[in-house]
N, C-alpha and C positions, 0 to 999 in steps of 0.2 A: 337838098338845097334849102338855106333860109328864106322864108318868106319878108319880106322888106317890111320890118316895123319900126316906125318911126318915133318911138320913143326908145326903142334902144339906140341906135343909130345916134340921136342927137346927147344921150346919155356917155355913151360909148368916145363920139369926137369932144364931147366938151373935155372929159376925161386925159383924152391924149394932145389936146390943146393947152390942158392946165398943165400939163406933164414937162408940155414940150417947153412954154413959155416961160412959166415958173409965173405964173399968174396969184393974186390972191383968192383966198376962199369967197370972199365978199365979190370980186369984180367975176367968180365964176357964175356965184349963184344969180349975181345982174344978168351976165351973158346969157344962161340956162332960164330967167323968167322972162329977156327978149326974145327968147323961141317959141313960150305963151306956154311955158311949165312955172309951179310954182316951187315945184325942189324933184331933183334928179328923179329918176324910176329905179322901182327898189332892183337889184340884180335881179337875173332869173334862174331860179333855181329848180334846178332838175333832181326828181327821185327817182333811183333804177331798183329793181329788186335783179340779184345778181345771181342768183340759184345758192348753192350750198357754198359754205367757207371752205378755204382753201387755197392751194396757192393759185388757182385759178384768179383767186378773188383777189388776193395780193398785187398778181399783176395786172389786173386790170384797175386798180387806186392808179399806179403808175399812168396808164392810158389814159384816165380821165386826168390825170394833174398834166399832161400835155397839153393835153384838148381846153382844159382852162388856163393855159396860158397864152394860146392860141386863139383864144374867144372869148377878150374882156367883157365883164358886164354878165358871166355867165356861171356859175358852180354847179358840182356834179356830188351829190353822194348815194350811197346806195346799201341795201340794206340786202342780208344772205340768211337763209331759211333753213328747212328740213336737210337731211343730208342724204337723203333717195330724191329722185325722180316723181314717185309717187306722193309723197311726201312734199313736195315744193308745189307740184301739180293738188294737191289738196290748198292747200295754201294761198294759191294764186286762185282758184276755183272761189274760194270763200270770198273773197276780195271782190273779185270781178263780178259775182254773180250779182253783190249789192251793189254794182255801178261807183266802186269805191275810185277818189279821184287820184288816191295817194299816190300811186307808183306814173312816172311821163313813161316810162317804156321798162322792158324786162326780160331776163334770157329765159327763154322756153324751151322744154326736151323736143328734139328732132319729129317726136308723135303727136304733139297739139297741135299744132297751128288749124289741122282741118278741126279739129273739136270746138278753139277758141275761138276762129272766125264765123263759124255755124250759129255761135253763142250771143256773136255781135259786139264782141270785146277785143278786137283788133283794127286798128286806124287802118286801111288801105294806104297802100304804101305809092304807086304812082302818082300823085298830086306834086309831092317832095323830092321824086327821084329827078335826075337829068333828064331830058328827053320824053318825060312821063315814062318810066320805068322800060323801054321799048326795050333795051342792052343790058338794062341793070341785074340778071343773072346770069349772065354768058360766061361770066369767067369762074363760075362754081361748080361744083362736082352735081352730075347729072342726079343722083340721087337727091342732093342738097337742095339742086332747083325746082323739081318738083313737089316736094312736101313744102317749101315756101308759095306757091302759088295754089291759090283753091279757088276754084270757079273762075279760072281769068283773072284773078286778082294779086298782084301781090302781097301779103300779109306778114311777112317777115323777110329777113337778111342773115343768109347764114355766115357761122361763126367760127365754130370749130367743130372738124368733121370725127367720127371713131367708126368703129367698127371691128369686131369678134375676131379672134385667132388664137390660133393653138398656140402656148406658151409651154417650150421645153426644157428641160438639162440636156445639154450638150455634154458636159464631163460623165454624165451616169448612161446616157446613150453611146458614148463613142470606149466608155471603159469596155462595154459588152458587144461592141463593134454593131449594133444596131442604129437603124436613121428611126427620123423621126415619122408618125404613121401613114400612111393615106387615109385609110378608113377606120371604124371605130374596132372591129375584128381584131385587126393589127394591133390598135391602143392598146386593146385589152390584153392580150396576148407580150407585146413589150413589157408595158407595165407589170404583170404576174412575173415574168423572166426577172428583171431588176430589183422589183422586193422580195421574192425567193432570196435573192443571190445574198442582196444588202444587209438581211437581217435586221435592218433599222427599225426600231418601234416608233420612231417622230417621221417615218417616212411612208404617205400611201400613195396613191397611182395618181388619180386625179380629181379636180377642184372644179366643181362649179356650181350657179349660182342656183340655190333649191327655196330658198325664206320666200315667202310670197310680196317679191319687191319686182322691178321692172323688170329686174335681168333673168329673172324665172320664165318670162314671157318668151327671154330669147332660146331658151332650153328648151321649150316645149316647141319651136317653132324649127331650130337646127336642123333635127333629124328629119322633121315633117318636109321641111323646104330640100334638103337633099334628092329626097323621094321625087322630084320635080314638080309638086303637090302646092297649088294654091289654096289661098284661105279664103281669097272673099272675090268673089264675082260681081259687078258693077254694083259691088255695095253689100252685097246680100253675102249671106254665110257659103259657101259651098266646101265645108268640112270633106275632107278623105278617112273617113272613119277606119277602114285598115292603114292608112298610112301616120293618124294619129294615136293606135294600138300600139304602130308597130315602133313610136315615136320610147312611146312610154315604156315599154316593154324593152326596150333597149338602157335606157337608164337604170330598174330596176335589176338588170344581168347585173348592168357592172356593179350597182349595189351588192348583189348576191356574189358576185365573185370576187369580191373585196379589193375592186378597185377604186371605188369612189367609196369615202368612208362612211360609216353608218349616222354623223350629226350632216348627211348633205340638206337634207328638209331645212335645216336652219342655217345654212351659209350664206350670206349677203356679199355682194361685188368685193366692199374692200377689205373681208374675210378674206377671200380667191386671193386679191392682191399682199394681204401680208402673208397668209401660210406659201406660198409661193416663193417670194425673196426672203422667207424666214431660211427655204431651204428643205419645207415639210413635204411640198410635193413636185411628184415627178412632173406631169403635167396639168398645164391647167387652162382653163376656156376664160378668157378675160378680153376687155375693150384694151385697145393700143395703147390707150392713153396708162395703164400698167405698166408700160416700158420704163419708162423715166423713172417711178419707184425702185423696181430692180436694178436698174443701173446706177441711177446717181443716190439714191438715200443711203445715208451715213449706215445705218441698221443692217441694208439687205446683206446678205451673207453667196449670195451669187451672182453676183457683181462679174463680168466679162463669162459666165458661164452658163449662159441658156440662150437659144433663139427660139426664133416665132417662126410660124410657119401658117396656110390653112387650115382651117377648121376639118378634122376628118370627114369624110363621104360615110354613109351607109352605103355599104358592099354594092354595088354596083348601081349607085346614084352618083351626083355628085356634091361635090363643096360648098357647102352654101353658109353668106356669113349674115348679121345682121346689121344693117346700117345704124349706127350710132351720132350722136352732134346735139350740136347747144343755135339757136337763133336767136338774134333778137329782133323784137316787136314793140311794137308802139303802140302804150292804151290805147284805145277807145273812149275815157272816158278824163286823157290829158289835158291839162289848160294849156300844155306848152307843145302840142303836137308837130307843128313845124320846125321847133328846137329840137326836140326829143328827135325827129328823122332825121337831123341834119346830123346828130351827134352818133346813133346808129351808124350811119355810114361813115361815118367816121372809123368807127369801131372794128367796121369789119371790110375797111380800104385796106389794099395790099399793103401798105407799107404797116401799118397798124395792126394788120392778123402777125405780118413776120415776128416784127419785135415782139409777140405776146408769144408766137413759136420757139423764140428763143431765150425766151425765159423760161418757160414750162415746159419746153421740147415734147408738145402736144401737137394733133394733125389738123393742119390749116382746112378749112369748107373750100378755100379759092382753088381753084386749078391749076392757075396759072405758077402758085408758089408751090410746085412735085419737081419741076426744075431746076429750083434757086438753091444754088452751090451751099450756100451758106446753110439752107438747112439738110441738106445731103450730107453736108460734114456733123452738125448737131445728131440727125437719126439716118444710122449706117440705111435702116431699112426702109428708108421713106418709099425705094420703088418697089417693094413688095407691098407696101402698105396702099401704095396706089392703085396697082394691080386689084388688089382686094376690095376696095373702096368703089370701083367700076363696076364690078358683078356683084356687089352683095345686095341683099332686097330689102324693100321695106316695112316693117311692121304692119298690120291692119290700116289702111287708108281709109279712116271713119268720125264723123260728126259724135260717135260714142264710144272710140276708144278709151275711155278712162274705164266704160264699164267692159267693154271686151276685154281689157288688161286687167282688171278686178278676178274677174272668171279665169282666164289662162292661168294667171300667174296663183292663185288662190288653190285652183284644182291642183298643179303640177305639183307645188308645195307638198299637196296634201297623198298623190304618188305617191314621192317620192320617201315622206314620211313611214308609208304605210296605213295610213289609217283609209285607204281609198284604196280601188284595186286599179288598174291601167283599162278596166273594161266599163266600171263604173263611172272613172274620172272622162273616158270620152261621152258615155252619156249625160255626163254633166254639163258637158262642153256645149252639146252639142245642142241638148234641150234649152240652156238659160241662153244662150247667144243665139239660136233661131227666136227667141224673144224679143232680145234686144235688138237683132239686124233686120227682123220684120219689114 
């Protein structure tokens, strides 16, 4: 909600008084220095930093040119960064650290907000919400609500929600009368059966993310979390050291058995997503928001011919996916802090997450829109997607996950590379992060 400033306010009526009347310039700016101004107040202009380009970012220009037609006296522009995760989070880090006052607010990965608010670079968000924020997460996905609230407080507003699944060929499984896996055993095992048969040389088993970027953190963490195996205890490291072997030791088979190809060490997320709707692989481990490439881009080449499903189990664990999403937050460090919240919520009100769902056919944070027909007809599998989005878990919950994610993602790479063995890479793990989580 805006806070009542009264130089916009009277900027704002003279405006739709001049509009209305058809007044002159001279009898406005008389009227506007009887108010005890000497000439209007300049607009107020909001800067957002938007994460990475993209159509993400396309549709969101649209959101904001509602929102300023909706809120005379107000402009919105916004500026897009790295095109990882880690990358954007370097970026906003550098910014924020020097109390920079550039950006009023900004979309943040689903794993800051507890590092950013620890930082003291996040405006508290109840002052601005209805009711002093009492309701204002109830209608978002239980995941979503708690990585926005740190200490009692809330520090962001989620946006758009993801999270990990198996991505398959439906024509290459059903040609050999095989479904698609439970566990990673199976994976392996289909997979071998299908490129035996196919004799395709552009064709391997499967895709996922090995480059030491964010989505490496969720590879080293899949298998681990299966095992029913937590990472971190009221803060503190509490590693499963057979359960992180046996994590690594499983990517390394399928490496050795030639189902994950030998550049995995250097595959990045939207690698996964084009060798995948190129047609190159059988299956692959990728965020939801992959759907809408395979399906609707001009390019992909299996267009009506793969589903998604769970993430496989390790042999008698189970499914575990990683919670993915975008928030936005409000500097710390904004002159326009009470705009800047007002326009957040803005952003990510039901009717506002829809329309941006139905342009990018990406998965809404709210809850309340897993029901609305209209996107049930957009993404066939919105209710499996919800299903998954209920039980999947959160990343590290830490004041240093930039540096926990540094270490994961850094080691796993270097697995799965080779240049590290699965026995070393957990002592790596396990020595630098009982550092950092001290």
């Amino acid at each position: 909600m805006l806070r009542f400033d009264p130089k916009t306010f009277v900027s704002v009526f003279c405006r739709v008084v001049t509009a209305a009347v058809g007044i002159s310039g001279a009898a406005f700016l008389n009227g506007f220095r009887a108010c005890g101004w000497e000439q209007p107040p300049a607009p107020i202009v909001l800067t957002l930093f938007a994460g990475g380009a993209g159509p993400r970012t396309k549709a969101l220009r649209a959101e904001l040119d509602d929102y300023e037609r909706l809120h005379p006296g107000i402009s919105v522009k916004f500026n897009t960064g790295g095109a990882t995760s880690e990358l954007q989070r370097q970026y906003l880090t550098t910014l924020l650290d020097a109390h920079d006052p550039g950006y009023d607010a900004f979309v943040i990965d689903i794993v800051n907000p507890a590092e950013y608010a620890a930082a003291g670079w996040l405006e508290p968000l109840e002052p601005y919400l209805p009711g002093k924020g009492v309701n204002a997460l109830d209608s978002y996905l239980p995941a979503e609500r708690s990585l926005c609230r740190i200490d009692g407080r809330i520090v962001a507003l989620p946006w758009i929600a993801d999270a990990q699944f198996l991505f398959y060929r439906t024509d290459l499984l059903q040609k050999y009368g095989l479904r698609a896996p439970q566990d990673w055993d199976e994976l392996s095992v289909t997979a071998r059966r299908i490129l035996l048969a196919e004799k395709d040389p552009h064709l391997f088993g499967l895709s996922i993310q090995g480059a030491p970027i964010e989505g490496t953190v969720c590879t080293f963490l899949l298998p681990y979390w299966s095992q029913r195996k937590e990472f971190l205890s009221d803060g503190h490291l509490s590693l499963d050291r057979p359960a992180a072997l046996a994590g690594f030791k499983l990517w390394r088979g399928l490496l050795d058995e030639g189902v994950l190809p030998p550049n995995t060490a250097e595959v990045r997320t939207g690698d996964t997503t084009n060798e995948f709707k190129a047609g190159n692989a059988l299956f692959a481990i990728n965020w939801g928001s992959a759907w809408a490439p395979a399906e609707y881009d001009a390019d992909s080449q299996i267009r009506g011919r793969f589903g998604i499903a769970r993430v496989p189990r390790v042999p008698g664990g189970i499914s575990a996916s990683s919670v993915g999403g975008w928030e936005w937050a409000v500097s710390a460090f904004s002159a326009h802090k009470a705009t800047a919240a007002d326009l957040i919520q803005y952003l990510t009100s039901r009717a506002a997450v829809k329309a941006l769902i139905l342009r990018i056919a990406t998965f809404p944070a709210r809850e309340d829109l897993y029901s609305d027909p209209d996107l049930h007809a957009l993404i066939p599998w919105l209710g499996v997607a919800h299903d998954v989005f209920l039980s999947a878990k959160n990343r590290p919950i830490t004041p240093r996950y930039g540096q926990v994610s540094d270490v994961l993602r850094t080691t796993t790479s270097a697995v799965l590379g080779g240049s590290t063995t699965p026995e070393a890479g957990v002592d790596e793990i396990e020595t630098s992060l009982r550092r950092v989580l001290r």
